[in-house]
ROLODREN-596494 format. One record per residue (C-alpha): z, x, y; residue in three letters; residue number from 1. Coordinates in steps of 0.001 Angstrom, whole numbers, plus 524288, in hexadecimal, padded with zeros to 5 digits. Layout:
BEGIN
w_u_v_rest_nr
Z_X_Y_ALA_NUM
...
# end
This chain:
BEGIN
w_u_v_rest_nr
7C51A_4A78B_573BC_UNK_1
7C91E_4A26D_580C2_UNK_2
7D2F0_4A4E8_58ACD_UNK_3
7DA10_498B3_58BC6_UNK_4
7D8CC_48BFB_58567_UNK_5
7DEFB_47F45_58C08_UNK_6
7E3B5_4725F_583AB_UNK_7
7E3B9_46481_58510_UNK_8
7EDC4_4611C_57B98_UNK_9
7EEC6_454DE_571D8_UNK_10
7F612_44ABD_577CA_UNK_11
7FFC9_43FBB_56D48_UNK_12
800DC_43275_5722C_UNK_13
7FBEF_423E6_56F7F_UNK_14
7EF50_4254F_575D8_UNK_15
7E651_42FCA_57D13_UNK_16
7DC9F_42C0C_588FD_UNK_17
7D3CB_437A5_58761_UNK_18
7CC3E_436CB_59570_UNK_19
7D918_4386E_59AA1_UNK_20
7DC34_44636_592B9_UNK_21
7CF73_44F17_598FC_UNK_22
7D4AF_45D0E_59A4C_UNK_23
7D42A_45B42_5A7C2_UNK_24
7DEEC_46635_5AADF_UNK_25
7D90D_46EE7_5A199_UNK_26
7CA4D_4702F_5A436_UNK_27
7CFB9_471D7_5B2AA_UNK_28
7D9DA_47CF9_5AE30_UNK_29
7CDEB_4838B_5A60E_UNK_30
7C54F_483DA_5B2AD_UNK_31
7CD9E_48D1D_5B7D5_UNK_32
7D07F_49517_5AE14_UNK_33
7C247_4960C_5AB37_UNK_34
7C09C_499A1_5BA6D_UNK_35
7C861_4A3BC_5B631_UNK_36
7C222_4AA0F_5AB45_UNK_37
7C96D_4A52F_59EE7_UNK_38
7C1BD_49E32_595B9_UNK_39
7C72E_49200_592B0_UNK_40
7C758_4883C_58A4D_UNK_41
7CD91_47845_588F1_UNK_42
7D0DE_4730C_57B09_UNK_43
7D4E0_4642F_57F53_UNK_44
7DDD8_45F0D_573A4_UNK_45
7DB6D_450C3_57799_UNK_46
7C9F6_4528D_576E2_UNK_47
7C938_44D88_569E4_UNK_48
7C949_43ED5_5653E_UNK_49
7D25D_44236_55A50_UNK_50
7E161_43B81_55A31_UNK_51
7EA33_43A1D_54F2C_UNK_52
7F77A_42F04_54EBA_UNK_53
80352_436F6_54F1B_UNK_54
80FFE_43246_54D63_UNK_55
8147F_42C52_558BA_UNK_56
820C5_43705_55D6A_UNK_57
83052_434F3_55A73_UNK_58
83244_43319_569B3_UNK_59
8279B_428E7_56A18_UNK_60
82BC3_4211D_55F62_UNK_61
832BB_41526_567DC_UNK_62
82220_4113F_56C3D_UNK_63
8219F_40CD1_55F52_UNK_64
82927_40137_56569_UNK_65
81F88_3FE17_56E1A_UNK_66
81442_4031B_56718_UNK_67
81853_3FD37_55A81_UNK_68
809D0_3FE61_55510_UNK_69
7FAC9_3FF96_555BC_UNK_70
7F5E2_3F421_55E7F_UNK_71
7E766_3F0B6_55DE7_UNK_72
7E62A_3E607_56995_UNK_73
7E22A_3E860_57744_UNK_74
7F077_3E85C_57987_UNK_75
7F39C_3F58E_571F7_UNK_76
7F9FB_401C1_5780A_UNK_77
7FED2_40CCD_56E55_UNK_78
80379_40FC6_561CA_UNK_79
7FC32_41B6D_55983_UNK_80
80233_42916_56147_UNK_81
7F724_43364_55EC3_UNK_82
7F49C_44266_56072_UNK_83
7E8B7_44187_56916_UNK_84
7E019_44E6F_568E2_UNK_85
7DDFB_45AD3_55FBA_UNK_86
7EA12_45EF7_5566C_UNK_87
7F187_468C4_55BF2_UNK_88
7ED4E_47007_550C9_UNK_89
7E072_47183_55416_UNK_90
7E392_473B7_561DD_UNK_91
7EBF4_480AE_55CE7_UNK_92
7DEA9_48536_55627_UNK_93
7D74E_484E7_56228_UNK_94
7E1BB_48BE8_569A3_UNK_95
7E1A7_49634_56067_UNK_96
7D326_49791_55F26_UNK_97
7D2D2_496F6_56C1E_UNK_98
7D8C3_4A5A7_56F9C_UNK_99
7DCCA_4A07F_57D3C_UNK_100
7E7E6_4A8F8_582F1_UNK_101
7ED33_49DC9_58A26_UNK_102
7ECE9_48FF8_58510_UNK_103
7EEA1_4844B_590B3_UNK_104
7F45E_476CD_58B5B_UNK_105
7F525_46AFB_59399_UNK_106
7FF5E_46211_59483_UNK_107
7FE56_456F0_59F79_UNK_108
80663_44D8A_59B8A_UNK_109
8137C_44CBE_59687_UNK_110
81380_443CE_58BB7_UNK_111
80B8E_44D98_5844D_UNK_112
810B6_45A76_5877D_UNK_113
8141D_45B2C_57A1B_UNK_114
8067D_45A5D_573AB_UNK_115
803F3_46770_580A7_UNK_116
81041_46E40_57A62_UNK_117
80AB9_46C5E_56A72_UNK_118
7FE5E_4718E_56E97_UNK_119
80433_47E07_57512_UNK_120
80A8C_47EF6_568CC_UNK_121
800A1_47E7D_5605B_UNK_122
7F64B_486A5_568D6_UNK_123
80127_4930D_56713_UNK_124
801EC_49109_5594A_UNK_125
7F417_491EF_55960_UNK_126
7F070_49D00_561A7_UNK_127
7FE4D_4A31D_5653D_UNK_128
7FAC9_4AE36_56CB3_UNK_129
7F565_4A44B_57676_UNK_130
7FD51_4A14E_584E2_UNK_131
80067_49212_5867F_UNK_132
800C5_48B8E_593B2_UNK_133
8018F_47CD3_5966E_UNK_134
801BF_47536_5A2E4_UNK_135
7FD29_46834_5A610_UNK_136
80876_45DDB_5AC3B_UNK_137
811AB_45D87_5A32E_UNK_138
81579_46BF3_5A25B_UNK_139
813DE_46D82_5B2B4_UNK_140
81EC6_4626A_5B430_UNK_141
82759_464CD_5A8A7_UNK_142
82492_4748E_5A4E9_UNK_143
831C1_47705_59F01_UNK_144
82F79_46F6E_594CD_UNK_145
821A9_47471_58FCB_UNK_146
82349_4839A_5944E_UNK_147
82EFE_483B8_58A3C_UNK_148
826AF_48146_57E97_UNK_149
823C9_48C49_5759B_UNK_150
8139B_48C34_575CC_UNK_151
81415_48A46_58603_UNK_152
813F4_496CF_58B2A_UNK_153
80F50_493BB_598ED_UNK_154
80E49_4868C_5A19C_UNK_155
806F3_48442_5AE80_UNK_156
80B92_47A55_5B55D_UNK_157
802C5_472C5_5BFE2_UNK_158
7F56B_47584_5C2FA_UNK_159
7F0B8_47FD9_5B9AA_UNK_160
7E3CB_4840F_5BEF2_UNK_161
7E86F_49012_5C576_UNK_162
7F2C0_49451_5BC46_UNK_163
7EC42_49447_5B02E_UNK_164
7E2A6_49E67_5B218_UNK_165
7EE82_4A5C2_5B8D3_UNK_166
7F5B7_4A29D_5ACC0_UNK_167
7EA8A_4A75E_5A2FD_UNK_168
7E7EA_4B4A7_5AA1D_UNK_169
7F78B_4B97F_5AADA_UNK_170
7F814_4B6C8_59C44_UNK_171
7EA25_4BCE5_59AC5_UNK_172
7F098_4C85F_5A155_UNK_173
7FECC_4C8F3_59D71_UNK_174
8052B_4C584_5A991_UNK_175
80F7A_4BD4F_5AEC2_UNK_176
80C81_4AC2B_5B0BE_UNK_177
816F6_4AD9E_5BA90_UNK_178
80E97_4AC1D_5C8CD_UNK_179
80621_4A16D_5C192_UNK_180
8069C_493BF_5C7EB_UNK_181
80CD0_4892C_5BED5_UNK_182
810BD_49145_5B519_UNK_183
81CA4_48E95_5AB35_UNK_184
81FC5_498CE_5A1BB_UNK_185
82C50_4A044_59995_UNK_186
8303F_4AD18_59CCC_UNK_187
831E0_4B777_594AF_UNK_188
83EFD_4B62C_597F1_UNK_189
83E49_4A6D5_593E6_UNK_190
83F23_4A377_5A2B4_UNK_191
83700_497C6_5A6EE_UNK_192
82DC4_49AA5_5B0E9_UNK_193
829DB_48DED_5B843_UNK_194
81E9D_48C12_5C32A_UNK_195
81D31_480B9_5CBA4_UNK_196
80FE5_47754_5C851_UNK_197
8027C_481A9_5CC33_UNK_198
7FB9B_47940_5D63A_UNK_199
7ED56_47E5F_5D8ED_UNK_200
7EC96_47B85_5E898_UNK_201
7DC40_477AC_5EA52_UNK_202
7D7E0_47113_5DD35_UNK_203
7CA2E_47286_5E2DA_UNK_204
7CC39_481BC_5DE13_UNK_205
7CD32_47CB9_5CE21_UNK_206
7C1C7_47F3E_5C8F7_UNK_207
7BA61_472A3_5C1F9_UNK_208
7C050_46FA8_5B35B_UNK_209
7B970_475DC_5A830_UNK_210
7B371_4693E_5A370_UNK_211
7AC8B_46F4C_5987A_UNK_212
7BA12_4724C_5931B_UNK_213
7BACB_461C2_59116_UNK_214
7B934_45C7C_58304_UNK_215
7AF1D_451F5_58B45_UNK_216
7A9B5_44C12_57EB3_UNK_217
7B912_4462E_57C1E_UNK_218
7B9FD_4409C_58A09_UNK_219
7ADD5_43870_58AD7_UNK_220
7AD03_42B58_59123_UNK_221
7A292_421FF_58E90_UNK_222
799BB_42EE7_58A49_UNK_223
79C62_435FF_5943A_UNK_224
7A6C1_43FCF_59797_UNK_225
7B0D1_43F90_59EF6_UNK_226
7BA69_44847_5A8BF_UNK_227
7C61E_44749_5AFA6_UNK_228
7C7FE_44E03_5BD38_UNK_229
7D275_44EBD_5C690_UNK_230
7CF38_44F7E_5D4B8_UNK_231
7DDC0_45246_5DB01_UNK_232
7EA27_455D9_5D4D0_UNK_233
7F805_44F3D_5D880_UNK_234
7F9FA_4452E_5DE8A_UNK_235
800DD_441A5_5EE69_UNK_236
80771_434EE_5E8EC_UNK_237
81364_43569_5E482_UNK_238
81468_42AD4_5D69A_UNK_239
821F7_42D31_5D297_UNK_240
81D3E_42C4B_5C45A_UNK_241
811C2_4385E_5C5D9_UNK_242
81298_44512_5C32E_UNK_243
80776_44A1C_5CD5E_UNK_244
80BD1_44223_5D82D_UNK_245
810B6_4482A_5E703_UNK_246
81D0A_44E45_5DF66_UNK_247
815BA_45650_5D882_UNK_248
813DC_4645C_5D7EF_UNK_249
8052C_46135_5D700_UNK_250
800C9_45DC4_5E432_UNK_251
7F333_45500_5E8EC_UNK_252
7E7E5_45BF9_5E92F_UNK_253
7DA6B_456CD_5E89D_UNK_254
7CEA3_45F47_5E500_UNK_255
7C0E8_45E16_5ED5A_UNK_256
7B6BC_453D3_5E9C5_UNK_257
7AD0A_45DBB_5E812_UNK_258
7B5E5_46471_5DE6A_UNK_259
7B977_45840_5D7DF_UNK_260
7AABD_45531_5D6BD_UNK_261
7A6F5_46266_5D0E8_UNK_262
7B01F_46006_5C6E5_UNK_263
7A926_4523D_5C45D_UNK_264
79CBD_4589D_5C3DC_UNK_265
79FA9_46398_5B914_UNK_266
7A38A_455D3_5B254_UNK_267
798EF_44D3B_5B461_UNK_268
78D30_45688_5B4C4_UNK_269
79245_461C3_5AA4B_UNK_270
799BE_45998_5A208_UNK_271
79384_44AD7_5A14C_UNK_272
7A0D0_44580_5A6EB_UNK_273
79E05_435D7_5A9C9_UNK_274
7AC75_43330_5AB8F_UNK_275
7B7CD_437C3_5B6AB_UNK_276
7C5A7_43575_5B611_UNK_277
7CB82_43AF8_5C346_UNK_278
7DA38_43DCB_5BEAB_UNK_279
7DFDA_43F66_5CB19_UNK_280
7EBCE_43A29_5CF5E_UNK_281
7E6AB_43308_5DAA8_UNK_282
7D846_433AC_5DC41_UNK_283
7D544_42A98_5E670_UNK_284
7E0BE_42EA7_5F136_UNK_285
7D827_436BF_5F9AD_UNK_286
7CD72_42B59_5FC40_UNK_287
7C3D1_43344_603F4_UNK_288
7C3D8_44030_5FA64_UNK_289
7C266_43499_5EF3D_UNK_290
7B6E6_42E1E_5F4E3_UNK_291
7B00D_43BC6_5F83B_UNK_292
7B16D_43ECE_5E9FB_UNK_293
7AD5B_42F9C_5E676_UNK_294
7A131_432BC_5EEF3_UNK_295
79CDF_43EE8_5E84C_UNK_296
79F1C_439CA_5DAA8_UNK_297
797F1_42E18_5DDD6_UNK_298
78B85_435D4_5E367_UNK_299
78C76_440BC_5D8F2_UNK_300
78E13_43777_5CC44_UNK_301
78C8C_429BA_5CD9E_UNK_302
77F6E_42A8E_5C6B4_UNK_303
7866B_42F59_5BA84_UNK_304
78FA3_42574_5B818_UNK_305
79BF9_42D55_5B95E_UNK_306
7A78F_42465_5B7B6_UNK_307
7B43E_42840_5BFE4_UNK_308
7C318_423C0_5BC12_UNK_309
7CF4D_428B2_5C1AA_UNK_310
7D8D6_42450_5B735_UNK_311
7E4E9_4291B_5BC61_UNK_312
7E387_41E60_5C652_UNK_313
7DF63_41CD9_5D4E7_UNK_314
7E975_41A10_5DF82_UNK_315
7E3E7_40AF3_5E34B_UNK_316
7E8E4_40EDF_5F1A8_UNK_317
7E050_41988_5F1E5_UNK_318
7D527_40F24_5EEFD_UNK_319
7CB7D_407D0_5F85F_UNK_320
7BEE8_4039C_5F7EF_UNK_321
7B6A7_40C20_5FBDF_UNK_322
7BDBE_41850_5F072_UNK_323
7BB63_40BDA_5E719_UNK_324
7ADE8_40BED_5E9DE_UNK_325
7AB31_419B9_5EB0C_UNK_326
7B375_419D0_5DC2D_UNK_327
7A9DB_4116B_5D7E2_UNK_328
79D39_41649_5DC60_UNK_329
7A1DA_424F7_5D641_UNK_330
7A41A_41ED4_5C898_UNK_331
7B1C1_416EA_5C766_UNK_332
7B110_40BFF_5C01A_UNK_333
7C20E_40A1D_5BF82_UNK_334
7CBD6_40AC0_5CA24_UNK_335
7D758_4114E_5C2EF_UNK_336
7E329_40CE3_5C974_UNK_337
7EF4B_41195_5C934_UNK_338
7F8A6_40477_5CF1F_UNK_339
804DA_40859_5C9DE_UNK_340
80CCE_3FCC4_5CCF7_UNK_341
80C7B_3F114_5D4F3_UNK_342
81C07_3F1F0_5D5EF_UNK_343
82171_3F7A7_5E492_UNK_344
82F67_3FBDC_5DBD2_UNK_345
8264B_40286_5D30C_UNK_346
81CEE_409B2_5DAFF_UNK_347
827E5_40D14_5E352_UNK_348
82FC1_4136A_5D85B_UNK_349
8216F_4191A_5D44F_UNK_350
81F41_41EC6_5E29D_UNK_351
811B6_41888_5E177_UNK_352
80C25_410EB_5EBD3_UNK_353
80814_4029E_5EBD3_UNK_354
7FADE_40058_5E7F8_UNK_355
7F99E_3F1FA_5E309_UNK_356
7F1AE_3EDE5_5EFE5_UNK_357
7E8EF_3FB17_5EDFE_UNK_358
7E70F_3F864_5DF8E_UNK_359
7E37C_3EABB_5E31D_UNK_360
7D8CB_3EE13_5EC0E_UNK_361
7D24E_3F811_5E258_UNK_362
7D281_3EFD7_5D78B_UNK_363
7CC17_3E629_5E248_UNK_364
7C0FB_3F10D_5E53E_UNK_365
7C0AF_3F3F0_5D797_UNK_366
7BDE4_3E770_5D385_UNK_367
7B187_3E5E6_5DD2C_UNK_368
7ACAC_3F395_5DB36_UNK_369
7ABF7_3EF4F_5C9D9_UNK_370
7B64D_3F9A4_5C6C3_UNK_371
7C16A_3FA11_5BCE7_UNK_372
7CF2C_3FBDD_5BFF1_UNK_373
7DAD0_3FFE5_5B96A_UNK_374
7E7A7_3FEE5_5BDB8_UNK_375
7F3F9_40692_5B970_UNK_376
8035E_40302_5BC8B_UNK_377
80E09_40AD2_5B60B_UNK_378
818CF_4055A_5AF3C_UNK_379
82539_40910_5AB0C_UNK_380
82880_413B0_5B3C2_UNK_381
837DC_414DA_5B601_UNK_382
83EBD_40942_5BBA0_UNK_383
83261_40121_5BBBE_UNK_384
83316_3F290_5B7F7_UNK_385
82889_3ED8D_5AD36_UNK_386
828AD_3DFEC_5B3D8_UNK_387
82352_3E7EF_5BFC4_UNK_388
81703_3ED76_5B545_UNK_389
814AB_3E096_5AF3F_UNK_390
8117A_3DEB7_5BE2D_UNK_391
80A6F_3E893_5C045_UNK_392
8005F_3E4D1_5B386_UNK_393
7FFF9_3D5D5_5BB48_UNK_394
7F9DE_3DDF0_5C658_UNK_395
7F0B2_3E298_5BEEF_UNK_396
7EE1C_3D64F_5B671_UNK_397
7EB57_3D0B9_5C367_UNK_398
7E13F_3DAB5_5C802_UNK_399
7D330_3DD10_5C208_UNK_400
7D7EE_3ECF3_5BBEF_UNK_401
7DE39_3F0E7_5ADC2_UNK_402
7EB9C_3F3A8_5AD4D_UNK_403
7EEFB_402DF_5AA49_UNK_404
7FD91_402CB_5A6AA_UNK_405
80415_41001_5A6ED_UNK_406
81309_410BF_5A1DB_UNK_407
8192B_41A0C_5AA8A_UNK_408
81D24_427C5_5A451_UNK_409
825C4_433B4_5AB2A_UNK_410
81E70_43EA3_5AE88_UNK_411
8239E_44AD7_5B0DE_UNK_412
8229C_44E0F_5BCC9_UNK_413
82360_44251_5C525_UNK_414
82E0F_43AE4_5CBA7_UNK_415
8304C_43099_5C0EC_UNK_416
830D2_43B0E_5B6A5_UNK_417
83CDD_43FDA_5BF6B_UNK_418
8417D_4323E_5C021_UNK_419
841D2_42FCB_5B19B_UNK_420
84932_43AC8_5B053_UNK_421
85230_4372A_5B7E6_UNK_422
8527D_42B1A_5B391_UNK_423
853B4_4317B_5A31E_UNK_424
84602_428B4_5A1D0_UNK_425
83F28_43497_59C70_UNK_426
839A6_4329A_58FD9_UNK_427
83EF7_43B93_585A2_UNK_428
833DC_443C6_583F1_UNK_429
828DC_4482C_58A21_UNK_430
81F46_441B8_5821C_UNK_431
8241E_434B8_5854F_UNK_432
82113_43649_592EF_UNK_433
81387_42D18_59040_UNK_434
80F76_41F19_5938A_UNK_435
80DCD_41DFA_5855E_UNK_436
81C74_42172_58135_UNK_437
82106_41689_58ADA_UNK_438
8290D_421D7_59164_UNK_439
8339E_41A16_59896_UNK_440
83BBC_40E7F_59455_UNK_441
84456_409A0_5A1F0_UNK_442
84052_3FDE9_5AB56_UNK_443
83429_3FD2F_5A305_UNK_444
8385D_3FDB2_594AB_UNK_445
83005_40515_58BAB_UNK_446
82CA7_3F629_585F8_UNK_447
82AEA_3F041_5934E_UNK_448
81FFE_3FCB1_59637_UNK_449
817B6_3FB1D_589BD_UNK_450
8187D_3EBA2_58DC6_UNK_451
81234_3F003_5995A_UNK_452
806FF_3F8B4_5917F_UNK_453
802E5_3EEF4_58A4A_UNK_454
803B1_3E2E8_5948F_UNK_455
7F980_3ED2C_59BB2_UNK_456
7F1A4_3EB4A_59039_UNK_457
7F292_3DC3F_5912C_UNK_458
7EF38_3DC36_59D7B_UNK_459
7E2B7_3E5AD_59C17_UNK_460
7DD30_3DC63_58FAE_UNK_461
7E030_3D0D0_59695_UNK_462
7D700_3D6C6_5A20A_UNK_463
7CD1C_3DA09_598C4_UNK_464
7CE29_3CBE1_59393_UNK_465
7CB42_3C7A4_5A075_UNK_466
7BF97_3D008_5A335_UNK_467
7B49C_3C74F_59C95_UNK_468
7B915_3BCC5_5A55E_UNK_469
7B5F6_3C398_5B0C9_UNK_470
7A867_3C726_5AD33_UNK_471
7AB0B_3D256_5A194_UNK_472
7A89D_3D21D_5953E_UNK_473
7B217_3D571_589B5_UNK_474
7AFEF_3D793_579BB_UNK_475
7B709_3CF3A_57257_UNK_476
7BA0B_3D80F_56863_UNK_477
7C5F6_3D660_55DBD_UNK_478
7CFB1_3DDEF_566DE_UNK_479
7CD43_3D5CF_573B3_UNK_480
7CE3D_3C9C9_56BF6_UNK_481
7DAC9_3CE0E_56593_UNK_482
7DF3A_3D203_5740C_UNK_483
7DC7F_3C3F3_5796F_UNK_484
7E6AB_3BF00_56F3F_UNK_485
7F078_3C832_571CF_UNK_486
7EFC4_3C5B9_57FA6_UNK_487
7F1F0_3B786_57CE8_UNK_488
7FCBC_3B9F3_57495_UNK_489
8028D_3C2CD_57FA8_UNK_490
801A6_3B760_58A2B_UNK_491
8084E_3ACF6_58147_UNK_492
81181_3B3C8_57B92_UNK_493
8137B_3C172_58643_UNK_494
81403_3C98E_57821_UNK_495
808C0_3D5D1_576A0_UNK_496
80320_3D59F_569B7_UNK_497
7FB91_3DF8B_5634A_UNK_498
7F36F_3E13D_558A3_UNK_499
7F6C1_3EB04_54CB7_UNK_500
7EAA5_3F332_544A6_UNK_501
7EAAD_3E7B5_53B24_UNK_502
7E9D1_3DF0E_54592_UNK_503
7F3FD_3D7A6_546BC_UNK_504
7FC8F_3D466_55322_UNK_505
808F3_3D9D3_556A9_UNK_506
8143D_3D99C_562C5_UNK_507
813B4_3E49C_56922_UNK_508
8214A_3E7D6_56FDE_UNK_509
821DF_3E317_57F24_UNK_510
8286E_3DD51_588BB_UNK_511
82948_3CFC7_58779_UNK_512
82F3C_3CE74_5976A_UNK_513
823B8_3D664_59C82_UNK_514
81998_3CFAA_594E1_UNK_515
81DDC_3C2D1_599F7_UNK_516
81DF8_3C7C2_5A6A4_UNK_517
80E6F_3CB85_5A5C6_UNK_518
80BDC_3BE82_59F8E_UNK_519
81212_3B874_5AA4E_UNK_520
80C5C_3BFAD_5B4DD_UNK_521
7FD22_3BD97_5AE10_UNK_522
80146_3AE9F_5B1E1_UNK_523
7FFE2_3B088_5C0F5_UNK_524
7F531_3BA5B_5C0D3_UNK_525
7E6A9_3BACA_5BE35_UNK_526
7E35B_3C6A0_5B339_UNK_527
7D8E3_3CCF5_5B7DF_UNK_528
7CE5B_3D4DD_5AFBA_UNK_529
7CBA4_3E3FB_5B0B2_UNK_530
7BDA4_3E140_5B1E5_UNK_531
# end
């Protein structure tokens, strides 16, 4: 028996990157509730390798058009839609077994609130007697529509750290939630009682996650485990398309290095952690806080082969030299980069700044330092031209760094969320709000924006192609062979082909304007290898 037991639920959609899905929120929100005296327990619905096809939903059915079936080649995006993670089933037995009095479910991102709200359901059917609060983003931005649900009795909306174990002891002793930071709930009297966000001022005062909580075994890398860690929350920019940017109610704050790096240690020496994905929104703004905490990883754990990524992408303005170097020496081996667009109309509508020249000059440093790159643009965002993407994949064709191609979804929460509503560009359900469910169809038609996916996926094999020229070596194997035809078929005749599970070829739906307009572009420029 426990006190309270927090979920991870199962998540439904065409693929799952599992060292993106560590309970990051969770171990942290158990660390204080363990701090104060309630055993606690995590039971992360994604920590298993298990998935199962599903059918693909009613309101997804028009991505049949454009993912018409299973493709094989190197040119492949999505087709099977699968529940990824323990049955909800089994996640109702563990509730009940469980005896928690209060049972925490997360639910970060919009497009599957849904799979949060079936597991509240299924955890009171289980163990009824049990209190159900959920938080995460979704619910903080959008709490009317979760708090309404039968199985939700409570919802804490920002930063739960401090209001959780507030939460846990006025149930534990019968009182009112009403003074309680963040917190959403129904009166007696069926009136809604809505907080602003919780914000907890000094995050150096959060104690270090409860690692041991982690399923580590499922998020190994190359033998070795893994973590995530966050070393600031919010962000000071202002991306019209994020929902932690300026406008938040979730201001910047950045934690001290020798916090940050007490947290690494529990992971590295306790917990045989060889791989560190920062997840903050903008790592590298505050150079000289960045380069002390370069400097101490470097000293502390350079003999152990720790590698460092920060895949939400790095700022390239925020980049020179020297933090390059120092990125290095501490255990980077990729620059993620987050470029956006090369396009002034876009970035302007995008409120991002420009960072082509910046972007230029780290790939430039990158390139003599031996490290990766990767470089990500957004497409499809309201009012956005595809001709200006297809321009934005020559840049990178152009530059020695894989193309990361992100189709623009709303977010609740930031600015173009608003504007889509405004504009009636919402999709019609939550769980279309997804890269995967080609969300909007306006300047960029839902057929011009999976053009755009899968010229990224040109592009990358064609810089793969490239890299045995350039001193690399590459195995031939059936696929890449298959791939080199394809891609020859694609330059001839601007048609994508793929390759069916009895292998043979067929059309995949595109854009026959933008694909001409890549081909045309590839004339004028040199493609340049990732390696």
């Amino acid at each position: 028996m426990i006190d309270i037991l927090l979920i991870q639920p199962p998540i439904e959609d065409f693929y799952l990157t599992k060292k993106r899905t560590i309970p990051y929120g969770l171990i942290s929100l158990a660390a204080s509730l363990i701090k104060n005296d309630f055993s606690t327990e995590i039971f992360d619905g994604l920590a298993t390798p298990k998935s199962r096809i599903i059918d693909l939903p009613e309101n997804m059915q028009y991505l049949r058009e454009f993912y018409p079936m299973p493709d094989q080649s190197s040119f492949g995006l999505f087709y099977h839609f699968r529940h990824f993670g323990y049955s909800y089933q089994h996640i109702g037995q563990i509730a009940g077994r469980s005896g928690a009095f209060l049972v925490g479910i997360s639910s970060l991102f919009t497009a599957y609130s849904e799979q949060a709200l079936v597991t509240a359901s299924i955890v009171k059917k289980y163990h009824p007697n049990c209190k159900i609060v959920i938080g995460g983003h979704h619910p903080t931005q959008l709490p009317r529509n979760v708090i309404g649900h039968p199985a939700v009795d409570y919802i804490l909306r920002g930063e739960a750290e401090e209001s959780l174990p507030l939460l846990a002891k006025a149930i534990q002793n019968g009182h009112s939630p009403n003074g309680i930071p963040g917190i959403v709930y129904q009166k007696p009297n069926q009136e809604l009682f809505i907080s602003d966000p919780a914000v907890v001022r000094k995050l150096d005062d959060i104690p270090t996650p409860s690692m041991e909580l982690i399923k580590h075994q499922f998020y190994q890398r190359s033998g070795k485990n893994s973590m995530v860690i966050a070393t600031s929350r919010g962000c000071p920019m202002k991306c019209s398309y994020c929902s932690v940017s300026a406008t938040s109610a979730i201001p910047f704050r950045q934690r001290s290095v020798s916090r940050v790096l007490d947290e690494i240690e529990q992971g590295v020496e306790k917990h045989n952690v060889g791989f560190i994905d920062f997840e903050d929104e903008n790592l590298s703004l505050n150079r000289q806080w960045f380069q002390e905490l370069l400097k101490e990883i470097q000293s502390r754990y350079r003999a152990k082969a720790v590698e460092l990524r920060a895949m939400n992408g790095l700022l390239p303005t925020t980049l020179d030299e020297k933090l390059i170097e120092s990125m290095k020496l501490a255990g980077f081996k990729t620059l993620n980069l987050s470029l956006c667009s090369t396009s002034k109309t876009q970035l302007k509508r995008f409120q991002r700044p420009d960072a082509s020249k910046a972007f230029d000059k780290a790939l430039g440093i990158a390139e003599k330092l031996g490290l990766d790159a990767v470089g990500y643009i957004i497409v499809g965002g309201p009012d956005q031209a595809p001709e200006e993407s297809v321009a934005d994949l020559l840049f990178l064709a152009s530059r020695k760094v894989l193309a990361g191609v992100s189709v623009f979804y709303p977010a609740p929460g930031s600015k173009e969320y608003d504007n889509c509503q405004r504009l009636g560009l919402l999709p019609t359900a939550f769980s279309l709000m997804r890269s995967t469910a080609l969300p909007l169809s306006q300047s960029t038609t839902r057929l011009d924006a999976v053009t755009l996916l899968r010229l990224g996926r040109v592009l990358n094999f064609m810089k793969n192609l490239k890299a045995p020229h350039e001193g690399g070596s590459k195995s031939l194997s059936d696929k890449y062979k298959s791939g080199e035809k394809l891609l020859e078929h694609f330059i001839k005749s601007g048609n994508i082909l793929g390759v069916d599970p009895d292998g043979q070829n067929f059309e995949h739906p595109i854009s026959r304007k933008l694909t001409r307009q890549f081909i045309k572009g590839l004339k004028d420029i040199r493609v340049r290898s990732n390696i």
